[in-house]
C-alpha positions in Angstrom: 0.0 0.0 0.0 1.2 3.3 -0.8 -0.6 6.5 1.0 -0.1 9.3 -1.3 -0.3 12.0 1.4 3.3 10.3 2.8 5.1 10.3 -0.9 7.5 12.6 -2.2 6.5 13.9 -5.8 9.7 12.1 -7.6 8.3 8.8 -6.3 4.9 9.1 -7.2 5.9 10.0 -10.5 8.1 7.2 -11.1 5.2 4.5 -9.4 2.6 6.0 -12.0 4.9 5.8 -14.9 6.3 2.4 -14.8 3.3 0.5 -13.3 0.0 0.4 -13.4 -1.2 1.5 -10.3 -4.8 1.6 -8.7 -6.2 4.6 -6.9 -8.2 4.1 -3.7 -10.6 6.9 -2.9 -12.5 6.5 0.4 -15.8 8.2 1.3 -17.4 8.7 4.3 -19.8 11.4 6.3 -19.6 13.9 9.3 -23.2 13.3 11.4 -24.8 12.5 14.5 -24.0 8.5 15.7 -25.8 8.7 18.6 -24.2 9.6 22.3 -22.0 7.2 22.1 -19.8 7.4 18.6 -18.1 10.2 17.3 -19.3 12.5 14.5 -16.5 11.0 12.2 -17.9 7.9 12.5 -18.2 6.7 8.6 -15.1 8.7 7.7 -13.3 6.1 10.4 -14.8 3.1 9.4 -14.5 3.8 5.5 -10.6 4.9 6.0 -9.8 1.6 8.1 -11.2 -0.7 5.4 -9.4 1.5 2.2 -6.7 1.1 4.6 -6.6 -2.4 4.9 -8.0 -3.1 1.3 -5.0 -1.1 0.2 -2.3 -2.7 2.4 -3.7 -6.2 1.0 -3.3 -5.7 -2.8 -0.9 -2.5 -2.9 -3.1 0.1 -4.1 -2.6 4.0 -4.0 -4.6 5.4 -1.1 -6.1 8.6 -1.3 -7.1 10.8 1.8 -10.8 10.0 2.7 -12.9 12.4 1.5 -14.6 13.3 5.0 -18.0 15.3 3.9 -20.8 13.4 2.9 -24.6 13.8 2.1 -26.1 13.9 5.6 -28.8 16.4 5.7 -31.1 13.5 6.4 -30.3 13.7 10.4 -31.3 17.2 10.5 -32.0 18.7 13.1 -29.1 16.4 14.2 -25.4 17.5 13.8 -24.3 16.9 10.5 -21.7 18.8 8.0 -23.1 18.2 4.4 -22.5 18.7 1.1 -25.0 18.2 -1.7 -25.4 15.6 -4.1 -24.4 17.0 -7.1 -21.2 18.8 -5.4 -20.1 15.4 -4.1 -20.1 14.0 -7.5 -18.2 16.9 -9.1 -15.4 16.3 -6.6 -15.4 12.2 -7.4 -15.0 13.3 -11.2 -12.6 16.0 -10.7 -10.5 13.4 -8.5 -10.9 10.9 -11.5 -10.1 13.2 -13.9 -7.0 14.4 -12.1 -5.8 10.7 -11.5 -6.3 9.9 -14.9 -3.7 12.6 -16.0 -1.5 11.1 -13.6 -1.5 7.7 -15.4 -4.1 5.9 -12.7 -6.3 4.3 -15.3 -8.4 2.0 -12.8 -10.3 3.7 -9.6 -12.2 2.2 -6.9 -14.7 4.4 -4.5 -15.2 2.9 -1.3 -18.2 4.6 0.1 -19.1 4.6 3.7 -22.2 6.5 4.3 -25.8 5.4 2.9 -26.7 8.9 1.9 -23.6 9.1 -0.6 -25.4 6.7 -2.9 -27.2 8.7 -5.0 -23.9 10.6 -5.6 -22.1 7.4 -7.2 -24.6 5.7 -8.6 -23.6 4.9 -12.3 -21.0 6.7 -11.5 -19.1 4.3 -13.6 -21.0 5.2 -16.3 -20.6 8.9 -15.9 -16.9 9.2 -16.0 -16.8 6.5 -18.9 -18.1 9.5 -21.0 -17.0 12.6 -19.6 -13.5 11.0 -19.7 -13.9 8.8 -23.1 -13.3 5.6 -21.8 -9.6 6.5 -20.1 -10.4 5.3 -17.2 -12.3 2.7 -15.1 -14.0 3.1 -12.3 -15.8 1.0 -9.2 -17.9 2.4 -6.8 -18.2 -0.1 -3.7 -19.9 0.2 -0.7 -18.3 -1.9 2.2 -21.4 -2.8 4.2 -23.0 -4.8 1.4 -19.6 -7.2 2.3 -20.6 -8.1 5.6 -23.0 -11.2 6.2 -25.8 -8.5 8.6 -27.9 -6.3 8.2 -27.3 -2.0 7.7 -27.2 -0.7 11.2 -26.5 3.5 12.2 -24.6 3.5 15.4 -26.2 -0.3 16.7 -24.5 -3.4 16.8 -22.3 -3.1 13.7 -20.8 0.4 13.8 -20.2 0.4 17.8 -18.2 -3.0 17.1 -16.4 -1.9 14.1 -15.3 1.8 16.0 -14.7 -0.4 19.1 -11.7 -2.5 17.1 -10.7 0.6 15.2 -11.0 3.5 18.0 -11.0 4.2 21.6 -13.2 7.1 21.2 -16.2 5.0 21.9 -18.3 6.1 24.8 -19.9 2.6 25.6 -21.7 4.0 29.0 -23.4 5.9 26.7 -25.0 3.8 24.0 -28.7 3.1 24.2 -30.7 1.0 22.2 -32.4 2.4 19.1 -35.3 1.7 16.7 -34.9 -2.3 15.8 -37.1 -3.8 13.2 -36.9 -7.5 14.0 -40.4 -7.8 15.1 -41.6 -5.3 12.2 -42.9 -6.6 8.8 -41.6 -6.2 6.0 -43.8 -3.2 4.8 -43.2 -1.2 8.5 -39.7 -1.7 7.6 -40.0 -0.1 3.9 -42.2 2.4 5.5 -39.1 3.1 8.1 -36.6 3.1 5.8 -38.4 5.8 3.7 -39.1 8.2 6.5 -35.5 7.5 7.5 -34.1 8.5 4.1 -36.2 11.9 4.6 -35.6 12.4 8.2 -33.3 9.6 10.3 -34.3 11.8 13.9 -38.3 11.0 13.0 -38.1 7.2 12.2 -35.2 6.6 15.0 -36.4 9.4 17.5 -32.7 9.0 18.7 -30.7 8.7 16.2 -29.9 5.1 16.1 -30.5 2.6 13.6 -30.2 -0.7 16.1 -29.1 -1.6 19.4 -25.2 -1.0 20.3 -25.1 -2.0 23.7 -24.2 -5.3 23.3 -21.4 -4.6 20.8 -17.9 -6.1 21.6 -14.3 -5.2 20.0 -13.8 -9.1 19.5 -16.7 -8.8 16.9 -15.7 -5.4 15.5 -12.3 -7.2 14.5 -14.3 -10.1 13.4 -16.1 -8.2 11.0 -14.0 -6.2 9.4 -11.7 -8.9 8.8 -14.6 -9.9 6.9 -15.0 -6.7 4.7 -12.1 -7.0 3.9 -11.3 -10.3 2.9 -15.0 -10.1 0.6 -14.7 -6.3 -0.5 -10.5 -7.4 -1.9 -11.8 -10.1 -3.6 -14.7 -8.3 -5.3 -12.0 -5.7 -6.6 -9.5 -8.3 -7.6 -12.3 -10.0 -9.4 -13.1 -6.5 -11.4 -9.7 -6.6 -12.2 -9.3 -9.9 -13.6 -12.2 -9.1 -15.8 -10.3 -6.2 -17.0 -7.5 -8.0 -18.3 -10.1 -11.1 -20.2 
């Protein structure tokens, strides 16, 4: 793994010229995880897996791109950025990688409300930069064998095995949807998408306080060891 921010400008330059590198771009969110996580929450988790990821199969790491589309937990804290202007950052990054001889991206996103942003994203770029460059957008949670929490179970864990500034006296159960149908959970979801403080009254998307380090570790070693071999698999299709 190389972490760009580190390099020196003659090295970089001689990396992108005589191999052909990858680019990792992490994405994540600043916004309200409850009492008990910090506002940086995403941003952490996203940067730990690009991290790892990276480390594994010796990609470029790019610094994690910490503002994300969050106005869904207002009145909540949250530091947002629209749509459209997270988008135009993703292709100006692209575009600026591409003229540095990184021809194949991958976005690892960490935040559910950055979808819209990179959806056919691929697509997108394709045009805008003529088919130079290939790009993946991946979000990590759909590499875990659970369920999408928002400061339960999942995210306490994974900050718990990445973090120590987890305030575990302070977590509190949340809205859970085990004994809800699956329409009330659709219904939820939607009112959560519009306004997370009105379908979670608290903020939470689960129940954290029975989350453990040991299983933080346990699944993130399995993001990582599914989310690498999705991008290896992109890559091997690249090259048939």
């Amino acid at each position: 793994m190389v972490d760009i921010t580190s390099q020196f400008d003659p090295i970089l330059r001689n990396l992108t010229k005589n191999k052909k590198k990858i680019a990792v771009i992490p994405i994540g969110s600043i916004e309200q995880h409850g009492p008990h996580l910090p506002i940086s929450t995403d941003s952490d988790i996203v940067s730990s897996v690009s991290k790892k990821i990276s480390d594994k199969n010796g990609y470029l790491l790019l610094p994690t791109i910490t503002y994300g589309v969050s106005f869904e937990h207002t009145p909540f804290f949250n530091l947002s950025v629209r749509e459209s202007t997270l988008r135009t950052i993703l292709i100006d990054l692209c575009t600026s990688l591409s003229e540095n001889n990184i021809k194949t991206i991958f976005i690892i996103n960490g935040h559910h409300g950055n979808l819209n942003s990179i959806r056919n994203f691929d697509l997108k770029i394709k045009k805008i930069l003529k088919n130079k460059v290939k790009v993946y957008s991946l979000s990590y949670w759909h590499f875990m064998d659970r369920d999408f929490d928002h400061a339960g179970f999942v995210e306490t864990s994974l900050m718990l095995a990445i973090s120590k500034n987890v305030k575990m006296n302070l977590a509190k159960k949340g809205l859970t949807t085990d004994k809800m149908t699956k329409q009330e959970i659709t219904k939820i979801s939607k009112l959560a998408n519009q306004s997370f403080p009105k379908a979670t009254k608290n903020g939470i998307w689960g129940d954290p306080r029975k989350a453990t380090k040991k299983d933080g570790i346990k699944i993130l070693n399995e993001i990582v060891e599914k989310l690498s071999k999705k991008c290896q698999t992109y890559l091997t299709e690249d090259r048939l």
